[in-house]
N, C-alpha and C positions, 0 to 999 in steps of 0.2 A: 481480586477485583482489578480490571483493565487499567490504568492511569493513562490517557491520550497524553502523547506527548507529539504534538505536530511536526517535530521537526523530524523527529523517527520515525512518523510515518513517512514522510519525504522522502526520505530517505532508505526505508524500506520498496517503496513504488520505484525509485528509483534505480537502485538495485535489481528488481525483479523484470524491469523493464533491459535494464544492459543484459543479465542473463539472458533473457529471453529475445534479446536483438527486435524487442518492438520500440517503435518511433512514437511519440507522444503524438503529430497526425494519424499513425496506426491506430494508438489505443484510443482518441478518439473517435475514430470513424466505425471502430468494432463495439464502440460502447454507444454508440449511435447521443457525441455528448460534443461541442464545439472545440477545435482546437484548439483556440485562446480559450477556453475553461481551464483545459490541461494544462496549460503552460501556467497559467495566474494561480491554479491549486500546486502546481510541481514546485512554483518560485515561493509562494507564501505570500502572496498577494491576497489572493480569495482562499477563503474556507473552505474546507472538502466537507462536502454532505454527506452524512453518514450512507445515502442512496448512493452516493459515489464508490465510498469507502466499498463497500459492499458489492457493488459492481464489478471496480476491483479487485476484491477476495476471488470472488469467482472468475473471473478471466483469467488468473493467473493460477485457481485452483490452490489456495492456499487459504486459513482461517482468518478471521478478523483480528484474534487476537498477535497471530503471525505481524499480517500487516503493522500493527499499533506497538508492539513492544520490540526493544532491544533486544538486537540476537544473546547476547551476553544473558538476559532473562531468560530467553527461550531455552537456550541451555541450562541453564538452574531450574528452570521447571519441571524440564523433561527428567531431569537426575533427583526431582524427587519423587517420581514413582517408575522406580525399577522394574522391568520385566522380566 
């Protein structure tokens, strides 16, 4: 079961954006979403909408649950079902 924990998603987007050398003006102008949204959901201001969240997943080609958990989980996950 998912546990949101806001601040790693933050931090997650955030990450995925220095990877990917997109600019929060970028990702909002491709998410067709206001730039001050992105900055007030990146700082912890506003809430990210799950339609956000979501938007997000996909722009950057990665699941939801990617986005919302700790890398640290994502590896204990994946190493419980071996291939």
């Amino acid at each position: 079961m998912l546990n949101l924990d806001k601040d790693i998603l933050i931090q997650n987007i955030k990450q995925l954006m220095k990877d990917n050398n997109v600019t929060q003006p970028k990702l909002a102008d491709d998410l067709n979403v206001g730039q001050p949204s992105i900055s007030k959901c990146l700082s912890g201001k506003q809430s990210i909408s799950i339609d956000l969240v979501y938007s997000i997943a996909q722009y950057f080609k990665v699941s939801i649950d990617e986005l919302c958990t700790a890398k640290e989980t994502q590896k204990e996950n994946n190493n419980e079902f071996p291939t």
